[in-house]
C-alpha positions in Angstrom: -13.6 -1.8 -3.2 -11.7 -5.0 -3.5 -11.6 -5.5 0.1 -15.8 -5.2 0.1 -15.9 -7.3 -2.5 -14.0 -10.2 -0.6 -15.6 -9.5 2.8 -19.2 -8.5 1.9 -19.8 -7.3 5.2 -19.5 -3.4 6.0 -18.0 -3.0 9.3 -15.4 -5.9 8.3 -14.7 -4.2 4.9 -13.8 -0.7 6.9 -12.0 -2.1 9.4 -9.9 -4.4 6.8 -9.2 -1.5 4.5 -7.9 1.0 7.7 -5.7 -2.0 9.1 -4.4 -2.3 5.9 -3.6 1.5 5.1 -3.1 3.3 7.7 -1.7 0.5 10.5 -0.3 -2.2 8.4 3.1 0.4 7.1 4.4 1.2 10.7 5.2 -2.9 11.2 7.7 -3.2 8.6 10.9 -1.6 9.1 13.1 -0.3 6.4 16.4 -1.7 8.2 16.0 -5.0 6.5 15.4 -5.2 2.3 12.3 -7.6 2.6 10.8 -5.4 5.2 11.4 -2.4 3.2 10.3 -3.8 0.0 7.1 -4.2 1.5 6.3 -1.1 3.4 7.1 0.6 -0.1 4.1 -1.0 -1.6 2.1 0.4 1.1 -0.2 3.6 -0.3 0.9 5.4 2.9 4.7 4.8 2.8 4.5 5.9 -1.1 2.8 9.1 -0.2 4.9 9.8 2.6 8.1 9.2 -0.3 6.5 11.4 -2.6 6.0 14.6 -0.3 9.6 14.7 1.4 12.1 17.3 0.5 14.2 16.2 -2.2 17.8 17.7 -0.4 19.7 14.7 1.4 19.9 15.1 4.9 23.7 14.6 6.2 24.0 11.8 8.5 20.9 9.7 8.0 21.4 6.1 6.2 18.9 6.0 3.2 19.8 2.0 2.4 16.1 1.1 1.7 14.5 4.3 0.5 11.9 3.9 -1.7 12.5 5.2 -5.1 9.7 8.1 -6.5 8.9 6.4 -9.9 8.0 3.1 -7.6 5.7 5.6 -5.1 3.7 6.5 -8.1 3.8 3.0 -9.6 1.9 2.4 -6.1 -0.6 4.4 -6.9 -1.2 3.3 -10.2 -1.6 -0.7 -9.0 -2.9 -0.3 -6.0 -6.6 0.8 -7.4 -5.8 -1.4 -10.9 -5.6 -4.9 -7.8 -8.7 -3.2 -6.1 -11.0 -3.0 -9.5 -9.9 -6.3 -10.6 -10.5 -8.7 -7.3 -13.9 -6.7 -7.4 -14.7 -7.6 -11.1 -13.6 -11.5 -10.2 -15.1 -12.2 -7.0 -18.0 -10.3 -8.4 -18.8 -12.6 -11.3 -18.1 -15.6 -9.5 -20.3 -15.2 -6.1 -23.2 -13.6 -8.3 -23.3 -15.5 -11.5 
């Protein structure tokens, strides 16, 4: 929705939101914290977090794992962002 709001054209609004959620997470890497702090806001990343098994696997390094209250924070802002760039670019391009 926010991303239609911005673009206001249909096959620019669909192809922004699947670049942005579904091939946008497999850039960033989690080997660096900047890189990891961003693919951990990412809906598909924070999904991914959430439906793991919770046992620790011997021998992988979990530096920049993303922590479960912060996947579900994702999913709480995420669709909060969307409604409110809708709501502003709304009232200003059709005021």
């Amino acid at each position: 929705m926010g991303l239609g709001a911005l673009i206001r054209h249909t096959a620019g609004s669909v192809a922004a939101t699947l670049f942005t959620l579904v091939m946008l997470p497999p850039l960033f890497s989690t080997s660096r914290q900047w890189s990891a702090a961003v693919k951990h806001v990412m809906v598909v990343s924070a999904w991914k977090r959430l439906v793991q098994n919770w046992g620790d696997l011997p021998g992988i390094n979990r530096v920049h794992d993303a922590a479960v209250p912060g996947s579900w924070a994702v999913y709480a802002v995420w669709p909060l962002v969307a409604v409110a760039l809708a709501v502003v670019v709304v009232r200003r391009r059709d005021v």
